[in-house]
VOTIZA-978694 format. One record per residue (C-alpha): x, y, z; residue in one letter. Coordinates in Angstrom, 3 decimals. Layout:
REM residues N
+----------+----------+----------+------+
|        u |        v |        w | rest |
+----------+----------+----------+------+
|        X |        Y |        Z |    A |
...
+----------+----------+----------+------+
This chain:
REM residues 278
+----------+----------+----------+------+
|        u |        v |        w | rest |
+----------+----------+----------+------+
|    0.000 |    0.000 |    0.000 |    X |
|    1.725 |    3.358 |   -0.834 |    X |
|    2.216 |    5.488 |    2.425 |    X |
|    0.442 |    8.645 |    2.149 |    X |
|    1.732 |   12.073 |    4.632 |    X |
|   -0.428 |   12.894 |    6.970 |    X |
|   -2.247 |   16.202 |    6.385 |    X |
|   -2.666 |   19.383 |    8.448 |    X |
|   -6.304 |   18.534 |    9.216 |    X |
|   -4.960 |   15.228 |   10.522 |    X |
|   -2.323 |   15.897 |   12.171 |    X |
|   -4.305 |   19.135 |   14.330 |    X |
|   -7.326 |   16.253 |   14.989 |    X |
|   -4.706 |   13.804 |   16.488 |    X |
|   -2.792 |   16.246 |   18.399 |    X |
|   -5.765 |   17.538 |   19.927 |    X |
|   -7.043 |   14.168 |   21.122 |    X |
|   -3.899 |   13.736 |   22.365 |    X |
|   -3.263 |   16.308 |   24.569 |    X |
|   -6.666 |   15.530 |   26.002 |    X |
|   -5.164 |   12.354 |   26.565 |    X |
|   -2.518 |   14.195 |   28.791 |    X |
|   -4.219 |   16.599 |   30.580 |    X |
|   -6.240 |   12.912 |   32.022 |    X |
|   -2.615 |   11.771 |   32.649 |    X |
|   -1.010 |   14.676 |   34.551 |    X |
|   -4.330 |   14.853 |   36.400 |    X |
|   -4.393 |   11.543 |   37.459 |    X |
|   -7.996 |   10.724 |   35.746 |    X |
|   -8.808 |    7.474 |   34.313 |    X |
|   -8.819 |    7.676 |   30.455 |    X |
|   -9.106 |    4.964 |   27.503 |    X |
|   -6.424 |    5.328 |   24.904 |    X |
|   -8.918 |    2.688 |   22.807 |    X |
|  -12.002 |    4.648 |   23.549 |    X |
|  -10.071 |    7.521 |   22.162 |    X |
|   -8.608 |    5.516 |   19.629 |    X |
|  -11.991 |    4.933 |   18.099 |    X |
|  -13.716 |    8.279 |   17.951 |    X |
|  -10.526 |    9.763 |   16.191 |    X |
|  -10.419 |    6.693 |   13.535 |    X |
|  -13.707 |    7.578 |   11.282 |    X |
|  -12.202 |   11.387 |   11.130 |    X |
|   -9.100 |   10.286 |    9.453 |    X |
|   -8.262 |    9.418 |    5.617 |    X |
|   -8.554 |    5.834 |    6.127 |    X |
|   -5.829 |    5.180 |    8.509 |    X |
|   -4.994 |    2.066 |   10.378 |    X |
|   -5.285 |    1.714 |   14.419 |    X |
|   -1.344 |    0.972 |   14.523 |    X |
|   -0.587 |    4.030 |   12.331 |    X |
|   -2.488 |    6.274 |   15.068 |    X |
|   -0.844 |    4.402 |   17.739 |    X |
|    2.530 |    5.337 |   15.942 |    X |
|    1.396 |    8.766 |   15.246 |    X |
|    0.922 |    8.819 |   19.329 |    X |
|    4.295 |    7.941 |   19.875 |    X |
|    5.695 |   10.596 |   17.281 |    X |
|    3.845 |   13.584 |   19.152 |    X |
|    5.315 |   11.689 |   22.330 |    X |
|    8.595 |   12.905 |   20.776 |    X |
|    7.746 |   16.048 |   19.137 |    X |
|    6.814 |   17.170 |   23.136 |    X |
|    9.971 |   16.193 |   24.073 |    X |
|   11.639 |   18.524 |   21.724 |    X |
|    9.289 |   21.068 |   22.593 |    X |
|   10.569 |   20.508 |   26.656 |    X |
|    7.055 |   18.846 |   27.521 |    X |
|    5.479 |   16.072 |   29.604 |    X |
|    4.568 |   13.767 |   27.400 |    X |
|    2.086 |   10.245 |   28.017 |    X |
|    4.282 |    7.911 |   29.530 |    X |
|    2.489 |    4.759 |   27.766 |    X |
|    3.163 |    6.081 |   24.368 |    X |
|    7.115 |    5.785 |   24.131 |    X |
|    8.467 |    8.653 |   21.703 |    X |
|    9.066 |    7.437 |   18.203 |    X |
|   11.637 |    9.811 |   16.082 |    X |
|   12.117 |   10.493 |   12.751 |    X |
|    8.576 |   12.180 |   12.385 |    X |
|    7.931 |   14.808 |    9.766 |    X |
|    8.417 |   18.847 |   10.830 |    X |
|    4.295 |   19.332 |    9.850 |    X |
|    3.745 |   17.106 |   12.883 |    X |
|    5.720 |   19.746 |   15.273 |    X |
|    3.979 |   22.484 |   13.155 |    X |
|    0.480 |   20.925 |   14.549 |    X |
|    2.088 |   20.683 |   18.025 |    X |
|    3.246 |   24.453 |   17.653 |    X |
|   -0.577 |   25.331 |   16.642 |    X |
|   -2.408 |   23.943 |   19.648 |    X |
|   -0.203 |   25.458 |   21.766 |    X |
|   -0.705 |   28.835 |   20.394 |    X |
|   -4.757 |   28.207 |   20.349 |    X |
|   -4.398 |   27.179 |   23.975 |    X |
|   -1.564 |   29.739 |   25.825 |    X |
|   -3.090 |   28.517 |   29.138 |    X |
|   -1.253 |   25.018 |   28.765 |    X |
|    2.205 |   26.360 |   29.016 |    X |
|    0.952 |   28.944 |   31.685 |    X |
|   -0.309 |   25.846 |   33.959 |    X |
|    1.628 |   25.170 |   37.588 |    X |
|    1.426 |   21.837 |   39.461 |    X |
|    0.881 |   21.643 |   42.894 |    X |
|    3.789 |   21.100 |   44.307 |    X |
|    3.807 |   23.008 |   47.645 |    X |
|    4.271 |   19.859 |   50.095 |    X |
|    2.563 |   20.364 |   53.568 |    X |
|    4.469 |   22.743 |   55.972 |    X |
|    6.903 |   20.813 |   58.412 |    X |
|    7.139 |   17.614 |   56.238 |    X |
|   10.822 |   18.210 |   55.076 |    X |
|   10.742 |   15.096 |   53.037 |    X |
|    8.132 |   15.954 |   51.295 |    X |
|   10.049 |   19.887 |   50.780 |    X |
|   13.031 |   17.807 |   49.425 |    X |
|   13.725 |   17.315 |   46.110 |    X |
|   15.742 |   14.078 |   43.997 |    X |
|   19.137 |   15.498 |   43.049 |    X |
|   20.743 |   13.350 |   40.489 |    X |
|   23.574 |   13.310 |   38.283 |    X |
|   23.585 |   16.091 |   35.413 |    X |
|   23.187 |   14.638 |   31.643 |    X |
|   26.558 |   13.567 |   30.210 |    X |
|   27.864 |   12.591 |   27.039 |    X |
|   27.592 |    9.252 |   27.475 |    X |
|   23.887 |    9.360 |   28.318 |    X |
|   23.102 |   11.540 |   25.917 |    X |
|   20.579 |    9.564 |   23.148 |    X |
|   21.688 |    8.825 |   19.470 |    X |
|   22.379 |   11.844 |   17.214 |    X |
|   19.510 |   11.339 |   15.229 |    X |
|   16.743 |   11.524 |   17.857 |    X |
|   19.148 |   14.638 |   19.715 |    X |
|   18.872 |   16.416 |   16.565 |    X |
|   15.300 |   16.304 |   15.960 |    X |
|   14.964 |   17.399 |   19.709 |    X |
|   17.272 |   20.315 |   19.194 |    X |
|   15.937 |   21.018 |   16.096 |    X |
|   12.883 |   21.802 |   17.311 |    X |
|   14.078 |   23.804 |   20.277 |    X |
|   15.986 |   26.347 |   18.433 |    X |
|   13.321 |   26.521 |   15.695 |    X |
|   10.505 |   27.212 |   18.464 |    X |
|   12.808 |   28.971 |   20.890 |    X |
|   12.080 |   26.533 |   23.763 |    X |
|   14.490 |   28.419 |   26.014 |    X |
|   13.304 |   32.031 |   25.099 |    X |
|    9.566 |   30.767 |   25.925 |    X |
|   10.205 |   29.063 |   29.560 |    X |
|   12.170 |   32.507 |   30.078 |    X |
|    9.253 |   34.487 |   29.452 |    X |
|    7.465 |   31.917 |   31.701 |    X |
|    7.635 |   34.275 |   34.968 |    X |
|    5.172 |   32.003 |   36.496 |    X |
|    7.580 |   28.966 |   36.077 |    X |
|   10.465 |   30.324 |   36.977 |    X |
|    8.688 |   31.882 |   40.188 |    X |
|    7.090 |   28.632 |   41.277 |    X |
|   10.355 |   26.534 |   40.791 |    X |
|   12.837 |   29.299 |   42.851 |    X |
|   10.187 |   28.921 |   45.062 |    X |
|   10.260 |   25.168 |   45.319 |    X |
|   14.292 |   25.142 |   45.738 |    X |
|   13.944 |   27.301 |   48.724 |    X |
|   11.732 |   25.088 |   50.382 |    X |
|   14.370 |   22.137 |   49.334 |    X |
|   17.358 |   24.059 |   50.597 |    X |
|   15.306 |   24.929 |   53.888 |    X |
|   14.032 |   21.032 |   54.330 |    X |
|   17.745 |   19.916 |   53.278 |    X |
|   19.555 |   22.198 |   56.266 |    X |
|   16.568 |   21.392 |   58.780 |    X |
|   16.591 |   17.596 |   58.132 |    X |
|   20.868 |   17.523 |   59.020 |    X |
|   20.426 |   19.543 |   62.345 |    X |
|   21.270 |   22.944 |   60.911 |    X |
|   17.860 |   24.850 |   61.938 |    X |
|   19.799 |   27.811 |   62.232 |    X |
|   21.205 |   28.303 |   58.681 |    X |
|   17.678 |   27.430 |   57.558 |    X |
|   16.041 |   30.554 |   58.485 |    X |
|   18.596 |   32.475 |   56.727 |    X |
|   18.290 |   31.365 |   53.396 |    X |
|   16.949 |   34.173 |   51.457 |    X |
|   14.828 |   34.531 |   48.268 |    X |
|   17.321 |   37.120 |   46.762 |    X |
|   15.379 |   37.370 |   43.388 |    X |
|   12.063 |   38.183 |   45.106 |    X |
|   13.692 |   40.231 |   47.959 |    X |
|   15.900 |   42.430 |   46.106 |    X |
|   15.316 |   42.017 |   42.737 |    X |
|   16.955 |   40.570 |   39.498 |    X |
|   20.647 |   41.552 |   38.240 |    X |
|   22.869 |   40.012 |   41.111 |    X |
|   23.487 |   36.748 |   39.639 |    X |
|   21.524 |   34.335 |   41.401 |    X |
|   17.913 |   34.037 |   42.628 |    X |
|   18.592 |   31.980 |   46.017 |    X |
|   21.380 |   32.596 |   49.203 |    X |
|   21.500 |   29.160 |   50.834 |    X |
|   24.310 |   27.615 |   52.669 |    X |
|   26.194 |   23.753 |   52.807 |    X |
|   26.029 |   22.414 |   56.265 |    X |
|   28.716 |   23.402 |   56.991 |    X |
|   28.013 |   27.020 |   56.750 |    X |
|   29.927 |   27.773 |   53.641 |    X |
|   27.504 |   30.014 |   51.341 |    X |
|   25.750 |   28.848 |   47.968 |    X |
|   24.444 |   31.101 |   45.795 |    X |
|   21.924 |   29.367 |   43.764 |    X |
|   20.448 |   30.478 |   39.901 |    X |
|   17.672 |   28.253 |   39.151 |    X |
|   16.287 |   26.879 |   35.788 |    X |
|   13.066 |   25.308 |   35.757 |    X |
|   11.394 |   23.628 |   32.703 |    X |
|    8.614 |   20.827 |   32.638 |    X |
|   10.262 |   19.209 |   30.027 |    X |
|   12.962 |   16.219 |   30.236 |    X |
|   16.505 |   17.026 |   31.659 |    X |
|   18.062 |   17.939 |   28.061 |    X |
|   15.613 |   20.979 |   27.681 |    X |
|   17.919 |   23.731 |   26.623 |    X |
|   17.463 |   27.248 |   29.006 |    X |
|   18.439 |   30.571 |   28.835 |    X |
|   21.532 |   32.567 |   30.932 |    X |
|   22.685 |   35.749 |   30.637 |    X |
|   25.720 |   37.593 |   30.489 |    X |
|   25.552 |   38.542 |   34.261 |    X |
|   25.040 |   35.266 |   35.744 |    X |
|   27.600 |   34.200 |   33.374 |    X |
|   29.610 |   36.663 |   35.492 |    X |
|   28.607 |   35.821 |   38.660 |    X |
|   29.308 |   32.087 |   37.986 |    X |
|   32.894 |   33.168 |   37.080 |    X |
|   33.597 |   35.772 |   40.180 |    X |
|   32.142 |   33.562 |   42.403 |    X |
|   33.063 |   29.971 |   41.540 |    X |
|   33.571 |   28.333 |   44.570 |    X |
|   30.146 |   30.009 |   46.049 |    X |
|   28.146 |   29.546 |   42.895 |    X |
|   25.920 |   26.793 |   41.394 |    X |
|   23.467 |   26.518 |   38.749 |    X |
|   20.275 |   24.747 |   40.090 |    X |
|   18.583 |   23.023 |   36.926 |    X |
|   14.591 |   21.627 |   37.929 |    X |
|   13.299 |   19.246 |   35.041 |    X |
|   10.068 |   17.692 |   34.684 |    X |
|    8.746 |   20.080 |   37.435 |    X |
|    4.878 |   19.480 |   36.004 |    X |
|    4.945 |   16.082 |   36.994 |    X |
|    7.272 |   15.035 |   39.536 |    X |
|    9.906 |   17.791 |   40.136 |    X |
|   13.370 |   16.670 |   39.924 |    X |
|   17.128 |   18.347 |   39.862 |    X |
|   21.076 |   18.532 |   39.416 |    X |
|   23.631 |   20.583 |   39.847 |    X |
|   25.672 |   22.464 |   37.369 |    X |
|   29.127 |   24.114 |   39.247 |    X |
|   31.614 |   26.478 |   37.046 |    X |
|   32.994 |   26.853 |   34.774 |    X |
|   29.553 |   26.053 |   32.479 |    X |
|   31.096 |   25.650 |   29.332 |    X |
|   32.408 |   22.274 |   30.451 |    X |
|   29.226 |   20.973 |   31.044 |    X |
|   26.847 |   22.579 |   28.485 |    X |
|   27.432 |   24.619 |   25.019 |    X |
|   26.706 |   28.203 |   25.191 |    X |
|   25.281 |   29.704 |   22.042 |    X |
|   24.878 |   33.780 |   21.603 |    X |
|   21.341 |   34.632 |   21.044 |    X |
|   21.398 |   38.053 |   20.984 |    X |
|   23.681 |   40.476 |   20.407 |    X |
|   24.033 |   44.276 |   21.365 |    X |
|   24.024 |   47.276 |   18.505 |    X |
|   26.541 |   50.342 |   19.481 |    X |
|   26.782 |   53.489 |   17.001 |    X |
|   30.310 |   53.466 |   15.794 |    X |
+----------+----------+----------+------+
């Protein structure tokens, strides 16, 4: 049988059902993938239940290029055609409230292991997946400016500096050190952007770390955006500083640490540039 593209109408119908698929998932309700599965197969051109259930998978990893949660049960497939991340790139411009959305993540006050977050290892080259599927990923990224739009995502970046406080609170209360707890500070919030960091925490043993956070829902690999000044800061301050990276914060918040110099552990592109008269 000759393999026909999907079309535009198609590929906005599937992407649709799926994301109301995945607002089910992240809310914990019970869904059918077959029930769904049915009602979308007499709206397309004839296509087969496995092609949809491949087509799933493919918008699995178009979201994970875009740095979105994506339905755990439907594995991302790669080598998907670029009118498939269009479709992806049109719901979420018909509904700006998805990207704007917050989980709950505010653990009950006093339970410090609930205020704690998983720090793991940072992604290395060696764990890094093949070049194919990486370059469809960053494809995507640069041509939808994933990192420009989580920057301009003040309530992200707000709710996870605020979760990172809790963590470094819970973390210094849970080893006995009650007293550096209650002076960790909320720098960005207190006194504003431009110093370089967003959090003034402490190591238990009283040494100071100044924290920038990064928050995206998407997986660990989402690329962000830093400027020049905490760039700076990084640099003056290395033995103080550390670059707090949150991933997957819309379903179950998770971290690692990123400690100068940067360039050894990620590539840092110019974005922008700044115009003088000569």
């Amino acid at each position: 049988m000759l393999k026909v593209d999907w079309t535009d109408a198609e590929n906005d119908l599937i992407v649709a059902d799926y994301f109301a698929m995945l607002d089910d998932d992240i809310a914990g309700r019970p869904y059918s993938k077959a029930e769904h599965r049915r009602a979308l197969l007499p709206l397309l051109n004839g296509r087969s239940e496995s092609s949809v259930e491949f087509k799933h998978q493919n918008i699995s990893a178009v979201l994970k290029g875009f740095g979105e949660a994506w339905i755990p049960g439907y594995k991302p497939a790669f080598n998907f055609q670029m009118s498939l991340a269009d479709a992806v790139a049109r719901w979420l411009a018909l509904n700006p409230g998805w990207l704007g959305r917050l989980p709950d993540t505010r653990p009950a006050m006093g339970l410090h292991e609930a205020a704690s977050l998983w720090v793991g290892s940072a992604p290395t080259l060696s764990n890094q997946p093949p070049p194919q599927e990486l370059e469809q990923m960053l494809h995507i990224a640069r041509k939808f400016d994933v990192a420009g739009r989580d920057e301009r995502n003040r309530a992200l970046g707000r709710a996870g500096e605020e979760r990172v406080l809790m963590h470094e609170r819970a973390t210094l209360q849970a080893a006995g050190r009650g007293d550096l707890a209650r002076k960790v500070r909320w720098v960005s919030q207190e006194d504003g952007d431009g110093t370089g960091y967003d959090i003034a925490s402490f190591a238990q043993d009283g040494r100071p770390r100044l924290i920038e956070v990064k928050t995206t829902n998407g997986w660990e690999r989402t690329p962000f955006h830093i400027t020049r000044n905490e760039l700076a800061v990084a640099d003056e301050r290395r033995s103080e500083w550390c670059l707090f990276r949150l991933w997957d914060f819309s379903r179950e918040p998770r971290a690692f640490e990123l400690y100068p110099p940067l360039d050894a552990h990620v590539s840092l592109t110019a974005t922008t540039f700044q115009a003088s008269f000569n």
